[in-house]
C-alpha positions as semicolon CSV with decimal commas, in nm:
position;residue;x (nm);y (nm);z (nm)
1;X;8,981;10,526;11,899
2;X;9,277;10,272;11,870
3;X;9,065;10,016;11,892
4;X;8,814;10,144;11,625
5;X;9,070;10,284;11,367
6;X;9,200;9,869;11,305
7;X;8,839;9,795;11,312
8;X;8,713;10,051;11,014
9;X;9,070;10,015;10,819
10;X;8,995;9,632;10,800
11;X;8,629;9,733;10,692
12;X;8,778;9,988;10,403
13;X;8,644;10,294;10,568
14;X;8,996;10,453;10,517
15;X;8,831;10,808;10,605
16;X;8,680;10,730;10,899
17;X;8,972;10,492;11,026
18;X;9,213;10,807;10,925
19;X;9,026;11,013;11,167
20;X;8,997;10,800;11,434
21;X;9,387;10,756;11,416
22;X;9,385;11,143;11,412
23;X;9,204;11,176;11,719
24;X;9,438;10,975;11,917
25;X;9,705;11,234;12,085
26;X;9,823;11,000;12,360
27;X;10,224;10,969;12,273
28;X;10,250;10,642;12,437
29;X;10,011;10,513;12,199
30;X;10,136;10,725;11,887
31;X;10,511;10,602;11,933
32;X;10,399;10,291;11,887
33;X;10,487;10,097;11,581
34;X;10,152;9,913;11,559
35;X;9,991;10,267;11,586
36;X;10,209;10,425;11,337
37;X;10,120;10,142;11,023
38;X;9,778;10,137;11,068
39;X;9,758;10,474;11,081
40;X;9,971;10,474;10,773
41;X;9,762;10,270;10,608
42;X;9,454;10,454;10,668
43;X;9,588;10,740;10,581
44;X;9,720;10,651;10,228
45;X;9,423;10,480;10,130
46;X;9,194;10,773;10,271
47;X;9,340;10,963;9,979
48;X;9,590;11,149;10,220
49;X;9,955;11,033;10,184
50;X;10,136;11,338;10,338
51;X;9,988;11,237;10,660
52;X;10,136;10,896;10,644
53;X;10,448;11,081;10,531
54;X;10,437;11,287;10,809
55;X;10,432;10,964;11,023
56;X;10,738;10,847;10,880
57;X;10,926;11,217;10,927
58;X;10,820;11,175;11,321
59;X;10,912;10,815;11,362
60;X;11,259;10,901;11,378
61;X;11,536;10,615;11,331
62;X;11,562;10,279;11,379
63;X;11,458;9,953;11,228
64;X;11,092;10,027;11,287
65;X;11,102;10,354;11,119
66;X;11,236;10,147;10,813
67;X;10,972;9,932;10,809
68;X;10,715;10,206;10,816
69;X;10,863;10,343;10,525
70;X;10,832;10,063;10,317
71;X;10,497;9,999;10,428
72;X;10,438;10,337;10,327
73;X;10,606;10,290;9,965
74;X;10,385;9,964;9,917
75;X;10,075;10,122;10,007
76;X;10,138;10,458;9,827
77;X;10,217;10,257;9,528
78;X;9,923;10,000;9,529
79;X;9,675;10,303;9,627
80;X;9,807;10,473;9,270
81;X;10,042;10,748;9,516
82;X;10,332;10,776;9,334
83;X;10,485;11,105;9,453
84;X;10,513;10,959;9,807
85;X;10,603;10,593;9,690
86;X;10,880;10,698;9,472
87;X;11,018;10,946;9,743
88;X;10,996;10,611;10,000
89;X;11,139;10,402;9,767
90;X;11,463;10,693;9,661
91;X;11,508;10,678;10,071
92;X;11,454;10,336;10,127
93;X;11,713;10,253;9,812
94;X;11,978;10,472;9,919
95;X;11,996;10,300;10,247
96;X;11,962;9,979;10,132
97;X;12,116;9,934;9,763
98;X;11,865;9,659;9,657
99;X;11,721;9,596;9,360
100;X;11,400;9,628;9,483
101;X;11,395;9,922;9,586
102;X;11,595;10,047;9,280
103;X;11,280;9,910;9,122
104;X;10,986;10,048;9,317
105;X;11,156;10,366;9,271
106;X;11,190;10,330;8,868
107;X;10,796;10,205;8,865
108;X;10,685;10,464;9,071
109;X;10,885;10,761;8,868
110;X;10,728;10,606;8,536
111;X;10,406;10,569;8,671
112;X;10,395;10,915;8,841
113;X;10,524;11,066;8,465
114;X;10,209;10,853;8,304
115;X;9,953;11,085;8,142
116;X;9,651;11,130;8,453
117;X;9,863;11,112;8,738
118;X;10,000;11,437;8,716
119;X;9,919;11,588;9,098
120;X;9,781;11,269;9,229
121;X;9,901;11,206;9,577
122;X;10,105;11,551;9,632
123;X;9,843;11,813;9,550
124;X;10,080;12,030;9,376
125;X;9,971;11,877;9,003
126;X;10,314;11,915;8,889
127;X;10,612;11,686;8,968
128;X;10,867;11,805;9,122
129;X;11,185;11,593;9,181
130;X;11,341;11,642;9,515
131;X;11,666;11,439;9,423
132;X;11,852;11,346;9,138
133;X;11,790;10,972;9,186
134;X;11,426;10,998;9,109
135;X;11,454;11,257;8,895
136;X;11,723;11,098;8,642
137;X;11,675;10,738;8,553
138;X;11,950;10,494;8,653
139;X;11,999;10,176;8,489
140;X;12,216;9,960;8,644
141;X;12,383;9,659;8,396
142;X;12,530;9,395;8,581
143;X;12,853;9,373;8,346
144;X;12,907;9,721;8,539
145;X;12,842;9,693;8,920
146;X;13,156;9,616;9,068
147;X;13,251;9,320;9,273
């Protein structure tokens, strides 16, 4: 199944390579960062984010966890997910003050607010902020930040 989930994500089946990846219940395999992206992957492009999510929650911490979630935020973003790719970038900012981040998150919030995305990625239709970061826009001026 492994084997077959790489080989249908890299042929854009992201449905059938998001089941395959579900079918897989071996934790030596499933612990495994390799496992865990394309899965990811799969999963976001398959239409179903909170899987991926879900991924990340389980992953628990250390560098590769990280790295799944911004593989996570870049794919929920680029797959038009912008519940789950602002909430990636709010986490992945606040552990890692770059402007990057600081700027996925702002793209994703704006994007997420933009008239027909309403609902798209968290099947709930209406956004709901879970912190005040990506709920309140913060501009940061660089006559400001301190030394």
């Amino acid at each position: 199944n492994f084997t077959f989930g790489i080989a249908t994500c890299e042929a854009e089946q992201y449905a059938e390579a998001s089941a395959a990846f579900a079918r897989i219940t071996d934790e030596a395999v499933t612990q495994q960062y390799t496992y865990q992206s394309w899965a990811a992957r799969a999963h976001v492009r398959a239409g179903e984010p909170r899987a991926a999510w879900e991924l990340y929650l389980k992953s628990g911490s250390s560098t590769e966890s990280l790295s799944l979630l911004q593989l996570i935020a870049n794919e929920c973003y680029a797959a038009g997910r912008f519940f789950y790719a602002c909430k990636a970038f709010d986490i992945l900012e606040r552990l890692d003050p770059s402007p990057e981040y600081l700027a996925g998150e702002a793209r994703g919030r704006r994007r997420r607010a933009a008239p027909g995305h309403a609902g798209r990625g968290d099947g709930r239709g209406t956004f709901r902020p879970w912190s005040t970061s990506c709920a309140t826009p913060r501009i940061r001026r660089p006559d400001t930040l301190s030394a």
